[in-house]
N, C-alpha and C positions, 0 to 999 in steps of 0.2 A: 238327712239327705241333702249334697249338695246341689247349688241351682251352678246350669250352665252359663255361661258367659255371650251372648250371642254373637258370630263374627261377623267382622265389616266387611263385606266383600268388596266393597266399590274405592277403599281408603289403602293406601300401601301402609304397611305399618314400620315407624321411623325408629331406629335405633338413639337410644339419648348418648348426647356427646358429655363425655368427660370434663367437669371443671377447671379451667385454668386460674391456678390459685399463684399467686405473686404478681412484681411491679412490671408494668410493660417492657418490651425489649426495646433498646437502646438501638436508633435506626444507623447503618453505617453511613462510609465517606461517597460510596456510588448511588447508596438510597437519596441523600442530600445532595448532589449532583442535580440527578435526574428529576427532584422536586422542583431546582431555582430554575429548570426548564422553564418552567408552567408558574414560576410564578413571581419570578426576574420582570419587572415593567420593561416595553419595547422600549428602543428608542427613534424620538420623533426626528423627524429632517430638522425640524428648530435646534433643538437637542447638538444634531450633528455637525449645523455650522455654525453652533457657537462655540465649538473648539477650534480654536486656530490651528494652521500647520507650522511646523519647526519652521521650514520656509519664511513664512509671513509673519513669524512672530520675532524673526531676527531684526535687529535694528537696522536702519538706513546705510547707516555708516559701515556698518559691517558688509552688507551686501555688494557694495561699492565697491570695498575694498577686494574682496572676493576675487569680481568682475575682473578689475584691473590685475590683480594678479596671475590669472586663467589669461588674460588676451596678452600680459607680458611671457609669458611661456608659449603661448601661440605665434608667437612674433619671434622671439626665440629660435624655434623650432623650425620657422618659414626660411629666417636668417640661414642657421647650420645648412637646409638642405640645397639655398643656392649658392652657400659657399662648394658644399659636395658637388652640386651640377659642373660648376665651374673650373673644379678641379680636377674632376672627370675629364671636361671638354680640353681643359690645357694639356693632361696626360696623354690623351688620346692624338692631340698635334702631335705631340714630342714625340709620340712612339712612330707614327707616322711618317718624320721627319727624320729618324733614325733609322727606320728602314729605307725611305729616297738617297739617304747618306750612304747607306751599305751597299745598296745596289748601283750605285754610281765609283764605288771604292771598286766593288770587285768588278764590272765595266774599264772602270780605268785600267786595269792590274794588267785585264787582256788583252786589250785594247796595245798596251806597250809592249807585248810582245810580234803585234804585226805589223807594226812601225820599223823594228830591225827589220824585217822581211821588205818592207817596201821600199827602206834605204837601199837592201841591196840591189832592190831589183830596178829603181834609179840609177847606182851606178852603173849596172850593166848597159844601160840606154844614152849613158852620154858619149861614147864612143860606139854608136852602133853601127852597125858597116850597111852601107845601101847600095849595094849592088849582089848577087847570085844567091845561094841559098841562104845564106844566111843572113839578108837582107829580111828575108820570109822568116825567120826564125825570129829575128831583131821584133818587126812586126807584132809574131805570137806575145812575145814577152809585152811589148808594148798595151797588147790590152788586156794582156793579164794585172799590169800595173794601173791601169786606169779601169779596172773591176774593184781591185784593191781598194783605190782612192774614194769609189761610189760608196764601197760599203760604209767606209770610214766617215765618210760626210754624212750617211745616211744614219751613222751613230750618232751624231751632234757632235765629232772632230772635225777643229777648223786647227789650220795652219796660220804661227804667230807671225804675222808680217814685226821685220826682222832687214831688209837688206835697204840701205838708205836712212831706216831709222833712226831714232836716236836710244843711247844703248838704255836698257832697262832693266835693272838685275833681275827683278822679278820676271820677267818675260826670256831673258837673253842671258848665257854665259859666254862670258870675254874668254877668248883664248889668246889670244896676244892685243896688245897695245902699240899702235905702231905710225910711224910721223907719214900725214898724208896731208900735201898739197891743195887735191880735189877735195878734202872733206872736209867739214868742222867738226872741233873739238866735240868726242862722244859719241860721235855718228857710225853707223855700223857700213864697214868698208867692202865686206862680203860673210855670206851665211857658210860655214862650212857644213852644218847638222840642220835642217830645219827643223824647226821645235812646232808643237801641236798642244793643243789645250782643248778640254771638253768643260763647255761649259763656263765657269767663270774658275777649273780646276786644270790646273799646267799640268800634264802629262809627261810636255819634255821641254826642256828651256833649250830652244838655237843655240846651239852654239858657234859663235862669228867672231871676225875681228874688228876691232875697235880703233880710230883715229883720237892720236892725242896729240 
Protein backbone atom coordinates (compact mmCIF):
# COMPACT_ATOMS: atom_id res chain seq x y z
CA UNK A 1 0.00 0.00 0.00
CA UNK A 2 1.33 3.20 -1.08
CA UNK A 3 1.73 6.22 1.30
CA UNK A 4 0.37 9.74 0.05
CA UNK A 5 2.56 12.60 -0.45
CA UNK A 6 1.14 15.43 1.78
CA UNK A 7 0.50 18.79 -0.33
CA UNK A 8 2.03 22.19 0.36
CA UNK A 9 -0.73 24.42 0.16
CA UNK A 10 0.94 27.50 1.25
CA UNK A 11 4.24 27.05 -1.44
CA UNK A 12 3.69 27.50 -5.25
CA UNK A 13 5.26 24.77 -6.85
CA UNK A 14 8.40 25.80 -9.20
CA UNK A 15 8.97 24.29 -12.45
CA UNK A 16 12.99 23.09 -12.82
CA UNK A 17 14.74 25.00 -15.49
CA UNK A 18 16.70 23.21 -18.17
CA UNK A 19 20.61 23.18 -17.96
CA UNK A 20 22.58 25.34 -20.05
CA UNK A 21 25.36 23.22 -21.14
CA UNK A 22 28.43 25.11 -23.25
CA UNK A 23 30.82 28.36 -23.22
CA UNK A 24 29.19 31.75 -22.37
CA UNK A 25 27.95 33.97 -25.31
CA UNK A 26 30.33 36.15 -26.88
CA UNK A 27 28.66 39.91 -25.85
CA UNK A 28 28.25 42.17 -29.06
CA UNK A 29 29.51 45.63 -30.38
CA UNK A 30 26.13 47.72 -28.82
CA UNK A 31 26.47 45.30 -25.57
CA UNK A 32 30.12 46.85 -25.25
CA UNK A 33 29.03 50.20 -26.17
CA UNK A 34 26.46 50.51 -23.47
CA UNK A 35 28.99 48.99 -20.78
CA UNK A 36 32.07 51.81 -21.30
CA UNK A 37 28.82 54.00 -20.30
CA UNK A 38 29.11 52.99 -16.77
CA UNK A 39 32.42 52.36 -16.73
CA UNK A 40 34.57 54.92 -19.00
CA UNK A 41 36.18 57.16 -15.92
CA UNK A 42 34.59 61.03 -16.09
CA UNK A 43 36.61 63.48 -16.90
CA UNK A 44 37.72 66.17 -14.46
CA UNK A 45 37.87 70.01 -15.21
CA UNK A 46 41.79 69.45 -14.46
CA UNK A 47 41.61 66.76 -17.04
CA UNK A 48 40.00 69.42 -19.51
CA UNK A 49 42.25 72.24 -19.32
CA UNK A 50 45.19 70.56 -19.59
CA UNK A 51 44.50 69.98 -23.25
CA UNK A 52 45.34 73.00 -24.97
CA UNK A 53 43.26 74.39 -27.95
CA UNK A 54 44.65 74.27 -31.78
CA UNK A 55 44.48 78.07 -31.21
CA UNK A 56 46.77 78.29 -28.26
CA UNK A 57 49.03 75.68 -29.12
CA UNK A 58 49.86 77.48 -32.44
CA UNK A 59 53.23 79.18 -32.22
CA UNK A 60 53.68 83.06 -31.91
CA UNK A 61 55.09 83.61 -34.99
CA UNK A 62 52.42 81.92 -36.90
CA UNK A 63 49.67 83.73 -35.30
CA UNK A 64 51.23 87.09 -36.13
CA UNK A 65 51.49 86.17 -39.34
CA UNK A 66 47.88 85.15 -39.53
CA UNK A 67 46.79 88.63 -38.07
CA UNK A 68 48.80 90.59 -40.61
CA UNK A 69 47.56 88.69 -43.45
CA UNK A 70 43.55 88.83 -42.36
CA UNK A 71 44.12 92.98 -41.80
CA UNK A 72 46.14 93.08 -45.37
CA UNK A 73 42.93 91.69 -47.11
CA UNK A 74 40.92 93.90 -44.78
CA UNK A 75 42.68 96.91 -46.12
CA UNK A 76 42.55 95.66 -49.37
CA UNK A 77 39.14 95.36 -49.52
CA UNK A 78 38.42 98.99 -47.55
CA UNK A 79 40.89 100.23 -50.56
CA UNK A 80 38.62 98.49 -53.70
CA UNK A 81 35.35 99.74 -52.16
CA UNK A 82 36.61 103.54 -52.00
CA UNK A 83 38.15 103.30 -55.29
CA UNK A 84 34.17 101.96 -56.34
CA UNK A 85 32.61 104.89 -54.28
CA UNK A 86 34.67 107.13 -56.14
CA UNK A 87 34.07 106.04 -59.40
CA UNK A 88 30.40 105.87 -58.75
CA UNK A 89 30.58 109.55 -57.63
CA UNK A 90 32.76 110.63 -60.95
CA UNK A 91 30.22 108.59 -63.20
CA UNK A 92 27.28 110.05 -61.68
CA UNK A 93 29.01 113.97 -62.57
CA UNK A 94 29.57 112.90 -65.97
CA UNK A 95 26.15 111.64 -66.61
CA UNK A 96 24.85 114.61 -65.08
CA UNK A 97 26.97 116.85 -66.96
CA UNK A 98 25.77 115.08 -70.29
CA UNK A 99 22.52 115.55 -69.59
CA UNK A 100 23.05 119.78 -68.76
CA UNK A 101 24.92 119.36 -72.14
CA UNK A 102 21.83 117.81 -74.03
CA UNK A 103 19.49 119.97 -72.74
CA UNK A 104 21.32 123.25 -73.51
CA UNK A 105 22.12 121.50 -77.21
CA UNK A 106 18.42 120.96 -77.84
CA UNK A 107 17.54 124.72 -76.06
CA UNK A 108 20.11 126.09 -78.39
CA UNK A 109 18.59 124.17 -81.68
CA UNK A 110 15.18 126.10 -80.79
CA UNK A 111 16.17 128.75 -79.60
CA UNK A 112 17.74 129.61 -83.34
CA UNK A 113 14.93 129.23 -84.84
CA UNK A 114 13.09 132.33 -83.14
CA UNK A 115 16.00 134.37 -83.84
CA UNK A 116 14.97 134.39 -87.81
CA UNK A 117 11.52 135.33 -86.60
CA UNK A 118 12.75 138.28 -84.50
CA UNK A 119 15.27 139.33 -87.34
CA UNK A 120 12.34 139.68 -89.28
CA UNK A 121 10.40 141.19 -87.13
CA UNK A 122 13.19 144.04 -86.62
CA UNK A 123 13.37 144.66 -89.94
CA UNK A 124 9.83 145.44 -90.20
CA UNK A 125 10.31 148.20 -87.31
CA UNK A 126 13.14 150.01 -88.82
CA UNK A 127 11.17 151.84 -91.31
CA UNK A 128 8.02 151.86 -89.38
CA UNK A 129 5.58 154.62 -90.44
CA UNK A 130 4.18 156.88 -87.50
CA UNK A 131 1.44 158.36 -88.56
CA UNK A 132 -2.60 156.63 -89.29
CA UNK A 133 -3.26 153.23 -89.05
CA UNK A 134 -0.60 151.89 -89.51
CA UNK A 135 1.25 153.65 -87.07
CA UNK A 136 -1.07 151.44 -84.64
CA UNK A 137 -0.10 148.49 -86.43
CA UNK A 138 3.70 149.46 -86.40
CA UNK A 139 3.17 149.72 -82.46
CA UNK A 140 1.27 146.00 -82.29
CA UNK A 141 4.36 144.60 -84.04
CA UNK A 142 6.64 146.51 -81.87
CA UNK A 143 5.63 144.68 -78.62
CA UNK A 144 5.16 141.76 -80.15
CA UNK A 145 9.15 142.00 -80.79
CA UNK A 146 9.98 143.18 -77.29
CA UNK A 147 7.76 139.86 -75.85
CA UNK A 148 10.15 138.03 -78.12
CA UNK A 149 13.21 139.63 -76.73
CA UNK A 150 11.78 139.02 -72.88
CA UNK A 151 11.51 135.54 -73.58
CA UNK A 152 14.89 135.21 -75.02
CA UNK A 153 16.67 136.87 -72.14
CA UNK A 154 14.69 135.01 -69.82
CA UNK A 155 16.27 131.85 -71.58
CA UNK A 156 19.99 133.00 -70.73
CA UNK A 157 20.24 134.63 -74.69
CA UNK A 158 22.39 137.75 -74.46
CA UNK A 159 23.34 139.53 -77.67
CA UNK A 160 27.27 139.69 -78.72
CA UNK A 161 28.26 143.17 -78.43
CA UNK A 162 29.74 143.51 -81.94
CA UNK A 163 29.34 147.27 -83.26
CA UNK A 164 32.68 149.41 -82.41
CA UNK A 165 34.41 146.28 -81.36
CA UNK A 166 37.16 144.78 -82.17
CA UNK A 167 36.60 141.89 -84.64
CA UNK A 168 36.60 138.49 -83.15
CA UNK A 169 36.21 135.39 -85.24
CA UNK A 170 34.97 133.54 -82.40
CA UNK A 171 32.21 135.95 -81.64
CA UNK A 172 31.92 137.80 -85.26
CA UNK A 173 31.82 136.81 -89.07
CA UNK A 174 33.51 139.38 -91.34
CA UNK A 175 31.46 140.03 -94.40
CA UNK A 176 33.58 142.53 -96.05
CA UNK A 177 36.85 144.16 -95.18
CA UNK A 178 36.84 147.64 -96.05
CA UNK A 179 39.20 150.99 -95.72
CA UNK A 180 37.74 153.30 -93.09
CA UNK A 181 39.05 156.51 -91.87
CA UNK A 182 37.05 156.63 -88.65
CA UNK A 183 38.13 153.10 -87.46
CA UNK A 184 41.11 151.27 -86.68
CA UNK A 185 42.50 148.46 -88.09
CA UNK A 186 39.96 145.27 -87.03
CA UNK A 187 37.38 147.26 -85.63
CA UNK A 188 33.79 146.46 -86.49
CA UNK A 189 32.39 149.37 -88.68
CA UNK A 190 28.60 148.15 -88.56
CA UNK A 191 26.52 144.87 -87.36
CA UNK A 192 24.54 143.73 -90.35
CA UNK A 193 23.09 140.20 -88.41
CA UNK A 194 23.35 140.59 -84.69
CA UNK A 195 24.66 137.39 -83.32
CA UNK A 196 23.49 135.90 -79.81
CA UNK A 197 25.15 133.29 -77.46
CA UNK A 198 23.60 131.32 -74.50
CA UNK A 199 25.81 130.90 -72.08
CA UNK A 200 29.42 130.74 -72.75
CA UNK A 201 27.59 128.63 -76.27
CA UNK A 202 27.47 131.03 -79.72
CA UNK A 203 24.12 130.47 -81.17
CA UNK A 204 24.94 132.82 -83.95
CA UNK A 205 28.25 134.85 -84.71
CA UNK A 206 27.14 138.81 -86.08
CA UNK A 207 27.65 139.12 -88.85
CA UNK A 208 29.58 142.85 -89.63
CA UNK A 209 31.94 144.66 -91.45
CA UNK A 210 35.33 144.91 -90.64
CA UNK A 211 37.91 148.09 -91.08
CA UNK A 212 41.36 147.32 -92.49
Amino acid sequence: MKKRRPKDHGRAEVEPQPEISGPPATPTQDELAAAELFTAPAATPATAEAVPSAEAARPPEERTAEFERLRAEADEYLDGWQRARAEFANYKKRVEREQQESHALASAKLIVHFLSVLDDLQRALKDRPTQGEAAAWAEGIDLICRKLQALLEAEGVETIPAHGASFDPTLHEAVTHEVSGDHNEGQVIEVIQQGYRLGERVLRPALVRVAK
